[in-house]
TILUM-36391 format. One record per residue (C-alpha): residue number from 1; residue in one letter; z, x, y. Coordinates in steps of 0.05 Angstrom, whole numbers. Layout:
N
NODE     k   r        Z        X        Y
NODE   NUM   A        Z        X        Y
...
//
This chain:
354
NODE     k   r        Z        X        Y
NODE     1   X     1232      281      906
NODE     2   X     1178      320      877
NODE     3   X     1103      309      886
NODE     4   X     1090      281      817
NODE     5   X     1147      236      819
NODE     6   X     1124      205      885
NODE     7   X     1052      198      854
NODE     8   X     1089      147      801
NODE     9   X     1124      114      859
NODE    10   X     1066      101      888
NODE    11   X     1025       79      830
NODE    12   X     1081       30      807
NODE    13   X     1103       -8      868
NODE    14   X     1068      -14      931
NODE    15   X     1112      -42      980
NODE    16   X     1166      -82      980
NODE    17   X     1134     -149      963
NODE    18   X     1115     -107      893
NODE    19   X     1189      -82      890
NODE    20   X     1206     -160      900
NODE    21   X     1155     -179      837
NODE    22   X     1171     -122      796
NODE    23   X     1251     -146      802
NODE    24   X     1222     -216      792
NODE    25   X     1192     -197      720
NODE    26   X     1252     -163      694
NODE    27   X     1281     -189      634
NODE    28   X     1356     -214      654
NODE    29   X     1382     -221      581
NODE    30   X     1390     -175      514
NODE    31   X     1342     -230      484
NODE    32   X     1299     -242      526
NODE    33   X     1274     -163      522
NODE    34   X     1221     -145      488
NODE    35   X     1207      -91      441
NODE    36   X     1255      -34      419
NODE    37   X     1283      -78      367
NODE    38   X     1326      -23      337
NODE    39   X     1354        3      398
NODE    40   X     1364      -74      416
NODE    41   X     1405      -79      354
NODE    42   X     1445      -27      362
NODE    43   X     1463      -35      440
NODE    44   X     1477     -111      414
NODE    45   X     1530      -89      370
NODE    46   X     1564      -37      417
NODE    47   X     1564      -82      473
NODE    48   X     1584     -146      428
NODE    49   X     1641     -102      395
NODE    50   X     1675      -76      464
NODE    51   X     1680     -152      494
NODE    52   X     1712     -173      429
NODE    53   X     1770     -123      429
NODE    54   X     1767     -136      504
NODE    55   X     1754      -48      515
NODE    56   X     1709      -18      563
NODE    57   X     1645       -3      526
NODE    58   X     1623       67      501
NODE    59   X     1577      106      552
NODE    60   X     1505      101      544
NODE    61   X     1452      145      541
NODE    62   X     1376      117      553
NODE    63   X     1320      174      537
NODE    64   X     1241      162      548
NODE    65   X     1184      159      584
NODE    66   X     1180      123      647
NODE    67   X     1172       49      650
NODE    68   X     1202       39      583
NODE    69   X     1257       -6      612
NODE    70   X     1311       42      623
NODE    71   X     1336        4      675
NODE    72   X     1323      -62      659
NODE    73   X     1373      -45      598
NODE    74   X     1419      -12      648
NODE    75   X     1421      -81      686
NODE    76   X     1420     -120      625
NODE    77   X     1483      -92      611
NODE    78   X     1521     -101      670
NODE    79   X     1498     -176      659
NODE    80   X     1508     -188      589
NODE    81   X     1584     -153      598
NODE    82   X     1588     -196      654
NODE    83   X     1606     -135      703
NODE    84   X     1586     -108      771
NODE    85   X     1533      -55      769
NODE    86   X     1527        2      823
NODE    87   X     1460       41      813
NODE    88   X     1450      118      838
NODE    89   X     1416      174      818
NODE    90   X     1422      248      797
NODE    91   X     1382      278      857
NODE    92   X     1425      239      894
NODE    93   X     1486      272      879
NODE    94   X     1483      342      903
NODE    95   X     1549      354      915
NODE    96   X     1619      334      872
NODE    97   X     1642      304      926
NODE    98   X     1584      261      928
NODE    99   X     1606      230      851
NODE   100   X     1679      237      864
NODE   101   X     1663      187      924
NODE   102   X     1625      140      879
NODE   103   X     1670      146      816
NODE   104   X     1726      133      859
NODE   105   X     1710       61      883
NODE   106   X     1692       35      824
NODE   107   X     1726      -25      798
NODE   108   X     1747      -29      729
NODE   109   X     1694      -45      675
NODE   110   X     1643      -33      728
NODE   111   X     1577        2      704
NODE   112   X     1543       65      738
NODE   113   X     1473       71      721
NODE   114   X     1454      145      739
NODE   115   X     1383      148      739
NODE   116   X     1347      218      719
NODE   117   X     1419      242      698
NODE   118   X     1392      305      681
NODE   119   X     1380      338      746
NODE   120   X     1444      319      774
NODE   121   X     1468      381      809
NODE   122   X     1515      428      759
NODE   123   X     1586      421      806
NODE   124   X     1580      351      797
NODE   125   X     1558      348      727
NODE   126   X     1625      385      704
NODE   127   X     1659      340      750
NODE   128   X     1630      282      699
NODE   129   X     1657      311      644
NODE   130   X     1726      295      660
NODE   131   X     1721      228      680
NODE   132   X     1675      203      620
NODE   133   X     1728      227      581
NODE   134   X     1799      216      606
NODE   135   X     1778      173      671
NODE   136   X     1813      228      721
NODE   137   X     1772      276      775
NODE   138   X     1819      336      805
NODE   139   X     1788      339      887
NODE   140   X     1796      406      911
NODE   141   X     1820      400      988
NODE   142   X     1805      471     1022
NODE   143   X     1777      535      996
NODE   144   X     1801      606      972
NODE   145   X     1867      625      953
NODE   146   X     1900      554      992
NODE   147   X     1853      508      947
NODE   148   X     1885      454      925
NODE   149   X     1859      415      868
NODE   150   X     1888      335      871
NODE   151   X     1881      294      804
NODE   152   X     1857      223      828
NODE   153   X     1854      163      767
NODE   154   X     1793      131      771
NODE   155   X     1784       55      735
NODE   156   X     1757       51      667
NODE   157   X     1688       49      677
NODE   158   X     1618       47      626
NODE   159   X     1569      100      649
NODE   160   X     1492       83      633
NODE   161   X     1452      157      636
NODE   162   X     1379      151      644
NODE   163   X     1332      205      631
NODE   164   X     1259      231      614
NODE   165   X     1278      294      599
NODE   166   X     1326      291      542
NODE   167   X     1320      362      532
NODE   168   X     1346      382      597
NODE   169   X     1404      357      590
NODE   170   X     1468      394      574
NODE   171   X     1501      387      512
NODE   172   X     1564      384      525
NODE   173   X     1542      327      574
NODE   174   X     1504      289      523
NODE   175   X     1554      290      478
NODE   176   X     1598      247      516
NODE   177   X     1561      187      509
NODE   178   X     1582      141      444
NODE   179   X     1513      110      444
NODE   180   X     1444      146      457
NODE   181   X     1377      117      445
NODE   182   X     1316      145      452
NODE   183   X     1252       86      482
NODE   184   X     1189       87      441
NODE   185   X     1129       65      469
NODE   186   X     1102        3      462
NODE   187   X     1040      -20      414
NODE   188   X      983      -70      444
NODE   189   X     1021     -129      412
NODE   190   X     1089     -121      439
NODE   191   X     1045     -108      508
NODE   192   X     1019     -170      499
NODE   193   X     1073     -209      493
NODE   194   X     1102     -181      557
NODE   195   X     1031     -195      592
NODE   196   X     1044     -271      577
NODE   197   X     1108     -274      598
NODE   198   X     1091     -234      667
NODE   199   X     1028     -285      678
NODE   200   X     1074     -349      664
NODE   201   X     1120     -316      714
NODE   202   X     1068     -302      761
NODE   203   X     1043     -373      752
NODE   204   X      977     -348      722
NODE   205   X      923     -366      679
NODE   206   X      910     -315      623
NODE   207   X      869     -328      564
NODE   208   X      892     -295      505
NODE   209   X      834     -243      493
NODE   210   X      848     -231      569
NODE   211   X      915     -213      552
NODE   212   X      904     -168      497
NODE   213   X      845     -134      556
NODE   214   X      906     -111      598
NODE   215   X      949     -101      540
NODE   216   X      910      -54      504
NODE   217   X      897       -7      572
NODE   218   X      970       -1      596
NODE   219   X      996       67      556
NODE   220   X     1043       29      520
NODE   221   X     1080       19      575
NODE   222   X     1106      -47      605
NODE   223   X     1110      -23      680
NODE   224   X     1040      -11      676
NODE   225   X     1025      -69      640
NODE   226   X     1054     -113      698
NODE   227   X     1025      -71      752
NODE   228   X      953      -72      718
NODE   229   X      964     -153      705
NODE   230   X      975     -155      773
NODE   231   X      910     -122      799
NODE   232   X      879     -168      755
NODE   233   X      904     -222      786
NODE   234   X      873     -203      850
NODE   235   X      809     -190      821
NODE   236   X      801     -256      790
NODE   237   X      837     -302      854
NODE   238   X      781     -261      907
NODE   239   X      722     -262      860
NODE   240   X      729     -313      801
NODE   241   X      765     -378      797
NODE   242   X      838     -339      784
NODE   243   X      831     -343      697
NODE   244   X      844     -287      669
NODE   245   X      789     -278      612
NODE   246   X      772     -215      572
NODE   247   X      705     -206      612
NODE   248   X      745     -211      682
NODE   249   X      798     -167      659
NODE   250   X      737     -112      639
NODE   251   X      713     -115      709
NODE   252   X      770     -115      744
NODE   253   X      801      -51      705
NODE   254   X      730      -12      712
NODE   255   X      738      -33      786
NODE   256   X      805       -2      790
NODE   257   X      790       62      738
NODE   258   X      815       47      682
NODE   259   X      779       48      616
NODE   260   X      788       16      551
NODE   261   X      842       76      526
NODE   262   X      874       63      585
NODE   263   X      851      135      618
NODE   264   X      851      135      698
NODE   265   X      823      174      745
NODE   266   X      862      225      743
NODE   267   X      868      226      661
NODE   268   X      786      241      653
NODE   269   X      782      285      715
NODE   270   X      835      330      673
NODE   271   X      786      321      610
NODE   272   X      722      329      643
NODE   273   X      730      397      683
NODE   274   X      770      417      616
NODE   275   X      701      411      583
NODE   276   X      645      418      628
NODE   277   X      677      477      672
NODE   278   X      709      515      613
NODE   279   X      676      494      560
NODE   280   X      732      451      527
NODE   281   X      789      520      533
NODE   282   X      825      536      514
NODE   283   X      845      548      592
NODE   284   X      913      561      625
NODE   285   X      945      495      661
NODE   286   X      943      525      723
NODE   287   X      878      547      728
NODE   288   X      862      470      692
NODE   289   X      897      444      755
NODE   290   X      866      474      815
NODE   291   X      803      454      785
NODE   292   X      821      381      796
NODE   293   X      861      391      859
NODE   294   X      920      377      837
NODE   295   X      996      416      828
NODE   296   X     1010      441      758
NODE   297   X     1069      403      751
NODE   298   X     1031      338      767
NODE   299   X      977      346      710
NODE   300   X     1040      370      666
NODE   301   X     1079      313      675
NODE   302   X     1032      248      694
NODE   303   X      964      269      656
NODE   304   X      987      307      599
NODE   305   X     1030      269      554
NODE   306   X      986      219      550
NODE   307   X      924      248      528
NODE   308   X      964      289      479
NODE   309   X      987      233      455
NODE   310   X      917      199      446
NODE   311   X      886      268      417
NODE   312   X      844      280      462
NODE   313   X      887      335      493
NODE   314   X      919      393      455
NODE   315   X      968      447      478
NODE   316   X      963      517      440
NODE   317   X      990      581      462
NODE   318   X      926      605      491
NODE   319   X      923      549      535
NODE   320   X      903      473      529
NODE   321   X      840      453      481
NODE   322   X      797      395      489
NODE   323   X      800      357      422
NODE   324   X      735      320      379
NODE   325   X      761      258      400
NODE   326   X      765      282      479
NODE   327   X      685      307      465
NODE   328   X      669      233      435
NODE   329   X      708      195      485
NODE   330   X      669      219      546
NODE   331   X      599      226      510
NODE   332   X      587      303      512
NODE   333   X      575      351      457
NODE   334   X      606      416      456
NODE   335   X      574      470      467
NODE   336   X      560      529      413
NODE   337   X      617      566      444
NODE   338   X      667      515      442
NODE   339   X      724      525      385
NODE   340   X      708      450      371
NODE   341   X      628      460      356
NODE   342   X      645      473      279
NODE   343   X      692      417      276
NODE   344   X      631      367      307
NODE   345   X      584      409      257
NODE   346   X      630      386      198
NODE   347   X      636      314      221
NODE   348   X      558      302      227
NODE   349   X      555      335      163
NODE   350   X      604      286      126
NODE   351   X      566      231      167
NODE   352   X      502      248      141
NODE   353   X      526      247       69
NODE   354   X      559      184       73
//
């Protein structure tokens, strides 16, 4: 496991009492899920329309962020087909020996959920190929000229793919899955709903403007909004009388860094040496990292996309570009340098006029 993909370990379950809670707040039923409503739909009908003609369901293909409910769906399918599920993952398979031992005690109608499919190891991966398709893996016994390759029948089985990197993964992979959806995030009032339903869960009091507090600070995505909801909670049980209100939920979030956009540490640290040390870049992500102390790949991968996808973060070819809204955000004006000093020049022109 990488470093960056330990840092959102970390950040999203902090022991096993959290893992226990986290479980706990999972949705068990198509229904009861919220958000997604098209992909929803559609999994609805594929699922619906295999129990009907009494067939093993199409393989399925989950792309997104993480914490979008990848496998929440994964289980919710096991469940609503009324099947065992076995859960694995691609790092975990290094070797096709490693899936041939996993694909070949599988009962029928069972469900593999392969988490991170894409960087399952390539032996393996072709390995898949075969028994998405016709349900059969050839094991080669010995190597060299006395290989032997022996065809073993595995049971019809639905594969669930998981993956945050749809672009890494091979085509002729992806295209063995009947059904692929791609997770959007989530907007503050589909948050919301999910913050209610965590707090009732939690046996918790949460006003409704309280709500729409952690709601509107958790990325749009529902693993942070539980895990924020849940540093709430402590906040208000140790230093208020355990209601959740808007003002408590302010305090408690600027307690544990996070502002009103949601940014953490981490997030304005990235923004903040982007502007003050290098005059808001453009500057190479490398360079952008060591001057927060942190590895490339972890401002890449955990920063990044989300302050691109605020604005406030811009990647060009020379190099990544602090935006207005970056500037505006933090309070600072850019200086006469900056490639965003005419853009600020034309905006408190156009204010002036209006």
């Amino acid at each position: 496991m990488s470093e960056y993909e330990e840092r959102l370990v970390s950040s999203d379950a902090d022991g096993p009492e959290e893992q226990v809670i986290e479980a706990a707040l999972r949705p068990k039923k198509l229904d009861d899920f919220i958000g997604q409503h098209r992909v929803r739909e559609q999994l609805s009908l594929v699922l619906h329309s295999a129990l009907r003609r009494g067939r093993t369901p199409d393989h399925v293909l989950l792309s997104g962020g993480p914490g979008l409910g990848k496998t929440t769906l994964a289980m919710i399918i096991a469940a609503e087909l009324g099947a065992p599920l076995r859960i694995s993952s691609g790092p975990a398979i290094e070797r096709a020996g490693d899936l041939a031992a996993i694909l070949s005690t599988l009962s029928e109608g069972e469900v593999l959920f392969l988490d991170e499919i894409h960087r399952m190891a390539r032996p393996a991966e072709e390995m898949l190929y075969m028994a998405m398709e016709d349900f059969r893996v050839d094991v080669v016994v010995g190597k060299g000229p006395g290989a032997t390759a022996i065809p073993l029948d595995i049971a019809p089985f639905t594969l669930v793919g998981a993956t945050t990197r749809a672009g890494m993964l091979p085509g002729p992979l992806r295209d063995r899955f009947g059904f692929v959806a791609h997770m959007d995030f989530y907007d503050p009032g589909e948050l919301e709903v999910i913050v209610k339903r965590s707090a009732g869960l939690l046996d918790v009091e949460i006003a409704p403007d309280g709500a729409a507090e952690v709601a509107g600070r958790s990325r749009g995505t529902p693993r942070i909004a539980n895990r924020l909801l849940r540093r709430v909670r402590d906040y208000a049980e140790v230093r208020a009388d355990g209601v959740i209100t808007k003002d408590l939920a302010r305090s408690a979030l600027t307690l544990y860094e996070v502002d009103e956009r949601g940014l953490d540490r981490l997030d304005r640290a990235v923004l903040a040496s982007l502007m003050r040390k290098f005059g808001g870049g453009p500057v190479g992500l490398s360079t952008l990292a060591v001057s927060v102390g942190e590895e490339p790949e972890t401002v890449e991968v955990v920063a990044e996309p989300f302050l691109v996808r605020q604005g406030l973060l811009a990647r060009t070819p020379r190099g990544r570009i602090a935006t207005p809204a970056a500037w505006a955000h933090l309070g600072l004006t850019p200086p006469p340098s900056s490639p965003m000093a005419a853009l600020f020049e034309i905006d408190d022109g156009a204010d002036e006029e209006r």
